[in-house]
Each structure stands twice: as C-alpha cells, then as structure tokens.
C-alpha positions, -999 to +999 in steps of 0.1 A: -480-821+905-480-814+866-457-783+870-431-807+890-433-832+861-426-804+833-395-788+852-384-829+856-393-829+819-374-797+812-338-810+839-336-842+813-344-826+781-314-805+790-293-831+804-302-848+773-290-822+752-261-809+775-244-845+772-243-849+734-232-812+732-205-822+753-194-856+741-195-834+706-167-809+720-149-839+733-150-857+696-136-823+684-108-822+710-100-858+697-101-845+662-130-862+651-151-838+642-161-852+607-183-877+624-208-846+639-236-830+624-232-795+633-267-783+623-280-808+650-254-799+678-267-757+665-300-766+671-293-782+706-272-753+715-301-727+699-330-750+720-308-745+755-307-708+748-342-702+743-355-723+772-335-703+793-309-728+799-280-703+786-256-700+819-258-742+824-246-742+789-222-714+793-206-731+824-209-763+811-190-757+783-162-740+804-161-764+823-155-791+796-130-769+778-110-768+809-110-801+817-094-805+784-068-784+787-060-797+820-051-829+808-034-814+781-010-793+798-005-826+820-002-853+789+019-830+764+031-798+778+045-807+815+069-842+795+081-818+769+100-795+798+134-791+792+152-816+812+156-812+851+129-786+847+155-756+840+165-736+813+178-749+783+207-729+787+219-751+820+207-787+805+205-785+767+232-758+751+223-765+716+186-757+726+172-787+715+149-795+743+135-761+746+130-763+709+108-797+713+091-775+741+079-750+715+071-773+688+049-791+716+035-761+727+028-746+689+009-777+684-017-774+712-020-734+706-030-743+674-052-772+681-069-755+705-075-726+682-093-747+654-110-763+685-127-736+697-134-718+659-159-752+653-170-748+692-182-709+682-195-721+652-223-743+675-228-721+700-231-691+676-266-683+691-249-687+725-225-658+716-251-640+697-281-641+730-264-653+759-233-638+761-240-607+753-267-597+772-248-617+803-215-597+796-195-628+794-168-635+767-179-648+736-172-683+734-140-680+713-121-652+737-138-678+766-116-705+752-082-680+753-087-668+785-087-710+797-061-713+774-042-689+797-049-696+830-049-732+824-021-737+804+004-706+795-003-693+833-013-725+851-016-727+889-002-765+886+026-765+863+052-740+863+046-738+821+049-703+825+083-698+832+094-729+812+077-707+786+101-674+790+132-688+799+132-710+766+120-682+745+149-661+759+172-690+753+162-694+720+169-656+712+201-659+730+211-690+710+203-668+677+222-640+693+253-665+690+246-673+653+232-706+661+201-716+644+172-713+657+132-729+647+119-694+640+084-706+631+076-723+666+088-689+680+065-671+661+040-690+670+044-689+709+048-650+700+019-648+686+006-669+709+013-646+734+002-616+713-033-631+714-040-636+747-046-606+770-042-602+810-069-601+827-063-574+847-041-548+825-061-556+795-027-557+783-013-585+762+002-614+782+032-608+755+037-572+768+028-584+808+052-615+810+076-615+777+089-578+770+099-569+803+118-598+806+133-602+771+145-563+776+158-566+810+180-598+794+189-581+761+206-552+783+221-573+804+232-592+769+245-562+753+261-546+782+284-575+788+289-578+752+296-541+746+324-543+775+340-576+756+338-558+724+354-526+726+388-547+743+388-568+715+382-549+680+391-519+668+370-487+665+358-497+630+352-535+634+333-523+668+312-501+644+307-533+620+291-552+649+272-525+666+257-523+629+252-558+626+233-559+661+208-531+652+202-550+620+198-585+636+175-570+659+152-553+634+148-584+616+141-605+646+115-580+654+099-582+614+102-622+616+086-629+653+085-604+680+058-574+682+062-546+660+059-521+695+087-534+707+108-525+682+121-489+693+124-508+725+152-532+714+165-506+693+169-482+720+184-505+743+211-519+715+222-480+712+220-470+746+241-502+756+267-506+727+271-469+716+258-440+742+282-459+769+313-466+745+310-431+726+343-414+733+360-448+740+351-458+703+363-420+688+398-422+708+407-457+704+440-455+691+451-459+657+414-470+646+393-439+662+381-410+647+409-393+641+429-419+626+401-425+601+398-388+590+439-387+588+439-417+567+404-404+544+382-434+555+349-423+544+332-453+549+341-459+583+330-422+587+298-427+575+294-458+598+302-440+623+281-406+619+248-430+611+255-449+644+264-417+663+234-401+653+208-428+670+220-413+704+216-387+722+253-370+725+266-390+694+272-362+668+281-336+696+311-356+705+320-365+668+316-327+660+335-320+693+366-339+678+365-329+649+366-294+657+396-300+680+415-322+649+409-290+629+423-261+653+451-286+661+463-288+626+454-250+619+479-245+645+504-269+632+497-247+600+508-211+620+534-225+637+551-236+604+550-203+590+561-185+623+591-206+620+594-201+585+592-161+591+616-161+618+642-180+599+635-152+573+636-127+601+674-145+614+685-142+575+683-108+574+675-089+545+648-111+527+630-101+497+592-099+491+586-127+466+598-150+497+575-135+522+545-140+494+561-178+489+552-185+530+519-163+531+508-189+493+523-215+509+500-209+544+471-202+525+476-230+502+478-255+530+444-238+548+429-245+515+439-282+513+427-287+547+393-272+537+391-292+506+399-325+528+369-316+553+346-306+525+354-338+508+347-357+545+312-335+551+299-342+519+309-381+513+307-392+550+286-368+570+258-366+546+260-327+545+252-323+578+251-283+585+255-283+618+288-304+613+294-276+585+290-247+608+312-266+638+340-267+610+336-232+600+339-224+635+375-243+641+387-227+607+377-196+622+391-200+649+429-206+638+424-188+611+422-157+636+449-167+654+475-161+625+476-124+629+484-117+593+461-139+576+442-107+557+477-102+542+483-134+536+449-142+519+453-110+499+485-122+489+477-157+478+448-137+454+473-114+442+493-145+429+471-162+414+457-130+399+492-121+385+499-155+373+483-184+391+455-186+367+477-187+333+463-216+312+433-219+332+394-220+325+372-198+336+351-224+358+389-232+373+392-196+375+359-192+392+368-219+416+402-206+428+383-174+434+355-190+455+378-210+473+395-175+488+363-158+494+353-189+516+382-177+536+376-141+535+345-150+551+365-164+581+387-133+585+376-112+616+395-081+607+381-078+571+391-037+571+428-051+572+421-076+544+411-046+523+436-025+530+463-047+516+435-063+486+438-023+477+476-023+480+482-054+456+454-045+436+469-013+430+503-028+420+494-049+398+467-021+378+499+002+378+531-020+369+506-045+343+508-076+360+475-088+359+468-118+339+433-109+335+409-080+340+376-104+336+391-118+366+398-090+386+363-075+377+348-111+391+365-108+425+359-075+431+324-087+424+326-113+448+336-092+472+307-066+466+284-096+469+304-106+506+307-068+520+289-046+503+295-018+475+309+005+498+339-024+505+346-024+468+337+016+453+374+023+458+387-011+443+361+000+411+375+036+409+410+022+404+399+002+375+379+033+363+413+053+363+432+028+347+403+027+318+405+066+317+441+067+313+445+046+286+417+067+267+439+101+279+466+083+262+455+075+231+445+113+227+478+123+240+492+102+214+470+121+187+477+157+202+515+147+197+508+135+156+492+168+151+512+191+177+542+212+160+558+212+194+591+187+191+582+155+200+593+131+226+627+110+220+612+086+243+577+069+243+558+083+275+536+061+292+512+084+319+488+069+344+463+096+359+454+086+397+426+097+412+442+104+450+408+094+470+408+059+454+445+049+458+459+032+484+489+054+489+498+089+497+496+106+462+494+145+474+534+143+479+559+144+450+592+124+456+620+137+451+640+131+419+659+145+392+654+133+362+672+136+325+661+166+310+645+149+281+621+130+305+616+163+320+611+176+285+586+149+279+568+151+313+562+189+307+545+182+272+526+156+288+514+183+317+503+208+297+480+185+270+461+173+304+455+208+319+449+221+293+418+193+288+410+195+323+414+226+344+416+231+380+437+196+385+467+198+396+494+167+386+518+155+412+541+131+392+551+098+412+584+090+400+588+057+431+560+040+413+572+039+378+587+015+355+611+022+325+622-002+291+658+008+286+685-008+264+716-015+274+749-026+252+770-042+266+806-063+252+782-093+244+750-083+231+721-056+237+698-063+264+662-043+270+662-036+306+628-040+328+633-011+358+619+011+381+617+047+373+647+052+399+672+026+388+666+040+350+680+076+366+707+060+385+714+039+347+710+068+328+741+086+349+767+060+332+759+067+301+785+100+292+810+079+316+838+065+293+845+028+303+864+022+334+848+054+352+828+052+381+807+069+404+809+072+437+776+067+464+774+104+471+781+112+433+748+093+426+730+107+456+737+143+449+733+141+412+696+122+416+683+135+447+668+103+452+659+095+490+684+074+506+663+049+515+651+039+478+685+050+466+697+019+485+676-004+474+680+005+439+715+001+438+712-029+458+691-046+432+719-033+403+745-038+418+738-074+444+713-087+437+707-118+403+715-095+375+742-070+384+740-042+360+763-026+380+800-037+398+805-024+435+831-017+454+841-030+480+819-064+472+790-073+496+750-070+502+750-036+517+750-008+504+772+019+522+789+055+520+817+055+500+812+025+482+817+029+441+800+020+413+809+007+374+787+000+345+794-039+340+802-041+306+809-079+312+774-084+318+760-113+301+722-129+305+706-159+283+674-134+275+672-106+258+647-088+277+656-091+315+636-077+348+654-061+373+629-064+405+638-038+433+643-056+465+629-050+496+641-052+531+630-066+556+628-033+578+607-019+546+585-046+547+577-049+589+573-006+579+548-013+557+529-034+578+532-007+607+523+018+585+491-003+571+478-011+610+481+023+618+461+033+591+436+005+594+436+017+630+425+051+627+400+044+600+383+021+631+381+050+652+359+073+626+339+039+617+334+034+654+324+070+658+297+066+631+286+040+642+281+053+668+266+087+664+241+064+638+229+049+665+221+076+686+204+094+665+178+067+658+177+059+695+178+094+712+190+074+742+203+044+752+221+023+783+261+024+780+262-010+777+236-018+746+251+010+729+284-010+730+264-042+722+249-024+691+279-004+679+300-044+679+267-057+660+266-030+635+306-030+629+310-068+631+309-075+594+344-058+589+359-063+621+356-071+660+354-035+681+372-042+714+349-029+743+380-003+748+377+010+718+343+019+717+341+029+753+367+057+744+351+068+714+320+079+729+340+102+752+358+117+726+321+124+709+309+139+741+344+160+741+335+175+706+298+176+721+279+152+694+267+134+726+260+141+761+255+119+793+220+115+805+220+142+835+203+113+856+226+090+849 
C-alpha cells in the first residue's frame, strides 16, 4: 500500500516537473525566455535524470519540439510558398516570392537554432547522463534532426522541393546578372550544410542540393555554350567562359560548400570548353590562327589558361599550331623554289644572287622563329612542351628544303663577311645564336659542314672576314653543338692562316737581309695545310705566269724549304687574288682580281693601243683551263666593270671572239673589285661535287660505326645493329636503313665481320 503511494508520489512529482519544463520550452519558442529561471528549470531537468525519469524527459521533450515545428512549418513556411506552389521561375520571374520564401525560412532556421542552444543549456545533465549512456542524440543534434524531418523534409508539406527549386532559381536568376539576397542563400546553405541524412550520414546539402544544382548547371551551360559559340567570336567566347569560371568560384566562396567547388568547376569546363575546343580554335577570322597572325597575345594567353583546365586543350592548341608553322615553312620553300627557278630560266646567274635567296630564306625562318618565341614566352607561359611541338614543325620544314645546310652556312658567311659591321658584340652574339638554333634543326649536319668549311675557307683566304673574335665564337659554338671533332678542321684553318702570316713576316726579313734581287712585286704567300682544307690542294692548276711572278714565286719556294724540309709546295694559282694598277685615258685605277684575270691583264700590257688578242691567243699564251678562262674574261670583258672590249658584243664567251684593253674605261672609285662570276652550271657542279663528297664520307662513318659497335658487342641481331649504328650517327645525319644494310656487306666482303653460322 505505501509502495503504491510513493510511485503515485513519484508519477506527479514528475508530471509536476515535466509540465513547467515544458511550458518553459514553449515560453522559449515564443521568445520569452527572459521571464525563466534557468537554474530552476536545470535543477528540474537534473531531478528527472537522477530519479530515473530520463527517457520520459527525452521523449517528452521531442515531442514538444515537434509539435512546434509542426505548427511552424504550417503558420510561416507552407503561406510563404511561391505562388501556385511552383517554381518561381513559372510564377514570379524577378524571384521575389522565392526570395520572401528564404527570408521566411532563414528566420525559423535561425530561431530554432537559438531555441534549442537555451533548451541544451537545461537539459545539459540530460546530454551529459541520459543521452549518452542511451545512445541518443544530444539534445541540440535532437532538435536538427526534427528540424529536418519536420520541416526541411516534411511528410505534410512539400517544403522540400519548394526548398530546391527556389535555391536553383535563385542561382539561375544570378546566372542572368540579376540580383539576388545572397545572405538568405547562405543561410538555407548552411542550413543545409548542418543537417545530415539519416541514412548516408551525409549532409542533406550533398543528399538533396548538389546533385540537383549540378545536373541543372550542366544543363545551364550546355544550352548556353551552344548559344554562345553562334553568337561571339572566338575571343569574346573566351571572355565569357572566363567570366563563368570566375562567377562560379565566387558563388562557391560566398554561399555554396567549399567540396563542391571542383564540381562546378569541372562541369563549366567540360560544358563550355572540352565540347567547343576545336570549334573555338577554327572559328574564322577570330580563332587561333587569326590571333597568332595578327600577334594577339592576350587572347593567346586567354586561351592557353582556359585550354589547359581540360583534358585535350593544349594538345589541340599545340596541334594547330604546329600545322600554322609547317604551313608557312612551306610557303617559305616554295618562295625560294620559285625564286631559284626563275634564276634557273635566266640563265647564267651569279653567286651573290643565289646567297641573296638562301639570306633571304634563312632570314624569313628566323623571323618566323623570333614571332613564335615572342608568342611562347608572352602568351604560353614558356610552356616546353609547346616549345618542343614548335621545334618539331621548324624541323620539319626545315628538312624539307633540301639545301637548307647551304643555305644556313650561307646566311653565317654573310653576316660573318659583313652582316655584323657596326654591331656589338652581345648583337653579335645574338645573330650567332640565332643560327645555331637552326643548325640544331638541320638533319644532315655532315652537309652543313661541308659547305661552313667551304665559306669559311673563302673568306680566311681572300680576307673577307669582318672579324676573327667572331669567327673564333662560332666555331666555338659549334664545338659546344657537335663536338671537337666537328670543328678540329675549322681550327686548323685558322692555325694556318696564323702561321702564314708569321712565315711572312720572316720572309719579309729573309728578303731585307738576302743579296738575292728582290721582288718588283709585293708577294703575299698563304701555306695550306691539305688535310684541313676543304678543296683538293695536291693538284697544281695550270697556268703561266709573268716571269717576274715566277721569279718571285721561286724566291718565295726556296726561303720555305729551306726552313722546313721534306714539304713539298704546290702553288694554287685559281685561288688567288692580285692588286694591279691600271691607266687608263681618264685616271689610274688599282684593280681588285683574281690571280687569273691579273695573267690575262698582264698580256695587254706590250700591246700598243688598238691591238687585240684573239680567244685562242689568250688561251695558248696562259694555259689557263677553259673553263676558268671563260669566266675570267666574262667578268672583264661583260660583266659591271669591263676592263676589257669584246667582239662580237654579248654574255658569252666564244671561239674566235677578240679582246681590247678599254682605254675608255672610266669608274667613280679609285680602287675597283672585279668579282669573277660564276655560272650557273659551276654552281649546280659544286653542289654535285659537295654531295658526292659528303656521300662517301657517310659510307666510312657508317662503316665505323659500325665496326665500333661490334667490337663492343661481339654479336648482335641485324636489326639492332641498324637501330644502334642510326642512334650513334644521328647527331650529324639520318642513315637510311639502305645504307647501313649495304655497308655491313661490304665489311663482311673485306672480312671485318662475318655472319653468325647459325644465323
């Protein structure tokens, strides 16, 4: 009977309790909590606990809390739907109502939020005894998870998808530059941030929002990148893309999740630039190659830091690119094609106007790679993989000019004769980079020095070069490129030219103290040494000269044997170059000419005036071969300054023509240069000759190679040894599979290898 009486005691002492604990969460609901004493309604809380009354206080409290929110969703939320309980995109286009719906909502997130902060703070003993050792939510994460599936996921209302569809709306509205109340967005964000599914442990942001909000944004941007690239232009598409990316990064920073970020992000670039990429790079007149034609770095820029977000983006830009380069490297080779075959159609030409094309070719090559090195480092960030698809095009068309080793080697021998005149030496150093940038493109490098030996040689002998510091610097350049085996030969030429002018400067001393008679002429002597030279130096050419330049040539000869014995001299008399005065009705003139057209001069002078000599006159009397013979009296007699009168009159020389000292001569200088010209037959000779030299020197470096190899291998698979021999020959030029193949039989011919007797 007294037990019944103490549990009836114990049911209204609760009761008791339980309804001014309640009535107290209801004041707080109605904002009144300054009129509670929260130590009492803690120590109600704190006696229910520890009489064991915990769940009835748990569940009562739910159940009070939900009640609330019940009649909140059904007195605030559900009247502050957009109207007809759509979208705000179908009923209110300036989002207004949806707006109001957010503001609403914001308003009980956040009064239910300072709600339940003064509710934890009673039952903290709750949290702290109860709920714990019950594995319940604490009262405060309680009070979210009502808030969810009362309110923000309620059975009743459809709240949730009023929720969505004007949070959408809202970003689509912004989307279209209207403004938008970014604070009551935030809030429902965060809102939704807060509050995690039950099931996924997930956020309800990540479970109901970002799916949605992505699917819509593709949709969005899909549509919009379609519109876009009809209407604008490749660099206002560019502008907008840019602007999108940026709009959505800061939408992200001001109310959407931080995760969701590369999200957006990837969708934005997947939509407006992974689909549109080549559309965007050929729209005409505005793409990319309209924008590297017409320098516009900016746009460039633009569009490698867009391209670069996707996948394929600098592959296609690098793709076009490449193809803009070989296309105007072959524009380049098809100009001088046509500028060589109306040479070709002409004629005779003359050397200085083959070396005009092969500047003029190399000069435009070089302009190109100035304009690309201008767009790699101003627009493309010094990309080096753009860099190496670049070198790759140059390559490529650079290759497909057959002569451009000559033609580099030529535009260096120009500037080195002259080109660098007034010049620095960092503008000096420049000019010479620039080349060796295209050396490095040449395949056939062997051919390159062939001809660098020829010119080189030209100008050491007949004193054109304008420098010898630069010189020295290319050839070091070169070394530094190739090699010092590329570059021993160019470095004995300049070693002969230095010993020669030592020799002399004692022949000039052996001739002060000498008894013999002395020169009537001053004799100029450069001593070659046959291995380093480009040209065939064993044979003498024929020629007779005056017997005092015999005379003098004699002396000469036995001063240097007798210094150096065991040396034989073979004098070179179609490489040498002769001051001579002439006097003619006018004035005296010193005469600039070859060794040959100072014999042919020198037969005038017993002539009395009005005399002449006949073509075979000259040709017996001189001995000079008939092919030089020609072109030396071509270049007295027809060509600018004619030393010489012919007849008949015309170009060619022939049999039986005649030939008169002009005494009539006049020129505006007094010293005058009479260049020998060449034909054309002499110059398509010369490049015969020089292929078929370059030619056989591949077969013994092939050979080498070759036997190189084998010798460190022992043995080795026919087809690796050809895959090593083109590895290890590579650096001067490209070994056709041919050629290798039939260099290994001539080595097992001559027995340095033999075939494997299993193989």
């Amino acid at each position: 009977m007294s037990s019944r009486r103490s549990q009836n005691s114990a049911d209204l002492q609760f009761n008791d309790n339980w309804e001014r604990l309640a009535q107290a969460i209801r004041e707080i609901h109605k904002k009144n909590a300054s009129i509670l004493s929260f130590e009492e309604l803690y120590r109600n809380a704190y006696n229910m606990v520890l009489h064991k009354n915990g769940d009835k206080l748990y569940n009562g409290v739910r159940g009070v809390i939900t009640q609330h929110l019940e009649e909140v969703a059904q007195a605030q939320v559900v009247p502050a739907f957009p109207l007809s309980g759509a979208s705000s995109s179908q009923t209110n286009p300036n989002g207004a109502g949806g707006a109001n719906f957010l503001k609403v909502l914001k308003n009980v997130w956040e009064d239910h939020t300072t709600c339940m902060l003064m509710i934890r703070d009673i039952l903290m003993y709750m949290d702290r005894v109860y709920a714990k050792t019950a594995n319940v939510p604490l009262v405060y994460d309680l009070g979210l998870e009502l808030f969810r599936d009362t309110i923000v996921r309620s059975q009743k209302h459809p709240i949730q998808n009023h929720l969505l569809d004007v949070l959408l709306q809202q970003i689509k509205l912004e989307r279209e530059n209207e403004i938008i109340d970014r604070s009551s967005v935030k809030a429902s964000m965060d809102m939704l941030l807060e509050l995690t599914d039950a099931s996924t442990k997930d956020t309800v942001y990540a479970t109901d929002f970002e799916g949605r909000f992505l699917e819509t944004s593709s949709e969005y941007y899909r549509v919009e990148g379609q519109m876009l690239v009809g209407e604008c232009d490749s660099p206002e598409y560019m502008k907008k893309v840019e602007k999108r990316l940026i709009e959505e990064e800061q939408r992200v920073r001001h109310y959407l999740s931080p995760s969701t970020e590369p999200k957006i992000r990837s969708i934005v670039e997947e939509e407006l630039i992974s689909k549109h990429l080549k559309t965007v790079i050929e729209m005409e007149n505005s793409g990319l190659i309209p924008m590297l034609r017409n320098e516009k770095m900016d746009d460039l820029g633009r569009m490698y830091k867009l391209f670069g977000r996707v996948l394929k983006g600098h592959e296609e830009m690098k793709s076009a690119i490449s193809e803009h380069i070989r296309e105007l490297g072959k524009a380049i080779n098809e100009t001088v094609s046509s500028n060589i075959s109306s040479e070709s159609s002409g004629g005779s030409g003359d050397k200085q106007t083959g070396a005009s094309v092969a500047i003029k070719w190399v000069q435009e090559v070089l302009d190109l790679k100035d304009k690309f090195d201008k767009v790699q480092n101003l627009a493309l960030s010094n990309d080096k993989a753009f860099q190496t698809s670049f070198n790759e095009a140059f390559e490529h068309f650079i290759n497909k000019n057959s002569k451009s080793p000559e033609f580099i080697s030529l535009f260096i021998d120009d500037n080195l004769k002259k080109g660098l005149k007034g010049k620095t030496e960092e503008e000096v150093d420049s000019v010479l980079d620039k080349t060796i940038t295209l050396f490095r493109f040449i395949g056939e490098k062997d051919v390159f020095e062939r001809y660098y030996k020829q010119h080189l040689a030209k100008r050491l002998l007949l004193g054109r070069s304008v420098s010898d510091d630069a010189e020295r610097g290319m050839i070091g350049k070169l070394k530094v490129e190739c090699g010092y085996q590329f570059t021993t030969k160019l470095e004995g030429m300049f070693n002969d030219m230095r010993i020669s002018a030592d020799t002399m400067a004692d022949f000039k001393d052996f001739l002060d103290k000498s008894v013999l008679e002395k020169p009537k002429m001053d004799l100029g002597v450069t001593v070659l040494t046959s291995t380093f030279w480009p040209m065939n130096l064993s044979a003498s050419p024929r020629c007779n000269f005056p017997a005092e330049i015999t005379k003098a040539c004699e002396t000469f000869q036995r001063f240097y044997l007798g210094r150096h014995s065991g040396r034989r001299l073979t004098w070179q008399s179609n490489m040498g170059t002769a001051d001579i005065r002439g006097s003619f009705k006018s004035r005296k003139h010193d005469l600039n000419v070859s060794t040959y057209q100072m014999v042919i001069l020198l037969m005038f002078n017993d002539l009395p005036e009005g005399e002449s000599l006949s073509y075979e006159q000259i040709k017996g009397e001189s001995d000079i071969p008939e092919s030089d013979l020609k072109r030396n009296l071509q270049s007295l007699a027809c060509a600018r300054y004619k030393i010489l009168v012919k007849e008949p009159k015309g170009k060619d020389i022939n049999h039986g023509d005649v030939f008169y000292f002009n005494y009539e001569f006049t020129a505006p200088y007094q010293r005058i240069k009479i260049p020998t010209v060449a034909s054309k037959v002499e110059t398509e000779g010369e490049r015969k000759e020089t292929r078929e030299k370059v030619e056989e020197a591949r077969k013994h470096q092939t050979e080498a190679a070759i036997v190189r190899i084998m010798k460190d291998r022992k043995t080795m698979e026919h087809n690796n040894l050809i895959a090593e021999v083109t590895r290890q020959l590579q650096p001067r030029f490209v070994p056709i599979p041919a050629l290798i193949k039939k260099r290994i039989e001539a080595l097992i011919e001559r027995e340095y290898l033999e075939r494997a007797p299993d193989r």
